[in-house]
N, C-alpha and C positions, 0 to 999 in steps of 0.2 A: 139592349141585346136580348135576343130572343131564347128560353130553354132550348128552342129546337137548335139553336147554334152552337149554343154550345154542348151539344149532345152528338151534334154531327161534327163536331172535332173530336169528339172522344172518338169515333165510330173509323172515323177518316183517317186520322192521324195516331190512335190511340194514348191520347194524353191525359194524363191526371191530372187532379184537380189543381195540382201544384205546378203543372205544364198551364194548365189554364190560365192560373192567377198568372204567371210569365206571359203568355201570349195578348194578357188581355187584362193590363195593370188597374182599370178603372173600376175593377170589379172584386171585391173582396172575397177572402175565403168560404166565409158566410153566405155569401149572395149565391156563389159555387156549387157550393154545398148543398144549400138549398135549392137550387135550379136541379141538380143534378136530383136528388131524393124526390123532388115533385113528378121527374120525369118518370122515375121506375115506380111512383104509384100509381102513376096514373099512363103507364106506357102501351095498355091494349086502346085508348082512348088516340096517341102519338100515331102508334101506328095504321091505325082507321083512317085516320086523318090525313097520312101521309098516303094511303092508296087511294082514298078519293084524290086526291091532290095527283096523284099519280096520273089517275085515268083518266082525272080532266084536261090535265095534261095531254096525254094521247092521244086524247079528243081532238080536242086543238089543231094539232100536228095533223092528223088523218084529216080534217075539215080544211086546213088551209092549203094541205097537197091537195086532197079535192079539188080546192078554190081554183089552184095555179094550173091543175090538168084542165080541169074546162075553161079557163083563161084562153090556154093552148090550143085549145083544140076550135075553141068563139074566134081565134085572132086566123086559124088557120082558113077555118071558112068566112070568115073576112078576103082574105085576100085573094079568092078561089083555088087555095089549090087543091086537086083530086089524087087520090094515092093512086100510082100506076099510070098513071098520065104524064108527062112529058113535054 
């Protein structure tokens, strides 16, 4: 399991460490603990990371609606049709 996971259940859900250890038996309190303390030292470094990830993200999305409008529009002058025509 990944710090970011369990940090976005604290965030999501707002559960403690003791909500943790409950949701998520395979992980000791220690390990918790420790996931959780590494996060807040190192969380301007989390959060970088999460808006690159963000934007790539939206990247993505904008590039593949792109994709699918010129799909539409290649299939549409494929089949001849003319706007206002009939």
């Amino acid at each position: 399991m990944k710090v970011v996971e369990l940090v976005t259940s604290v965030h999501a859900y707002g559960w403690s460490p003791e909500e943790l250890h409950f949701q998520y038996p395979h992980l000791s309190m220690s390990h918790i603990y420790s996931a959780l303390a590494y996060y807040w030292e190192h969380k301007e470094e989390f959060l970088i990371d999460a808006t690159s990830t963000a934007r790539l993200k939206l990247t993505e999305v904008k590039n593949t609606r792109q994709d699918d409008t010129n799909a539409i529009y290649n299939l549409i002058n494929q089949i001849g049709y003319k706007s206002g025509r009939g």
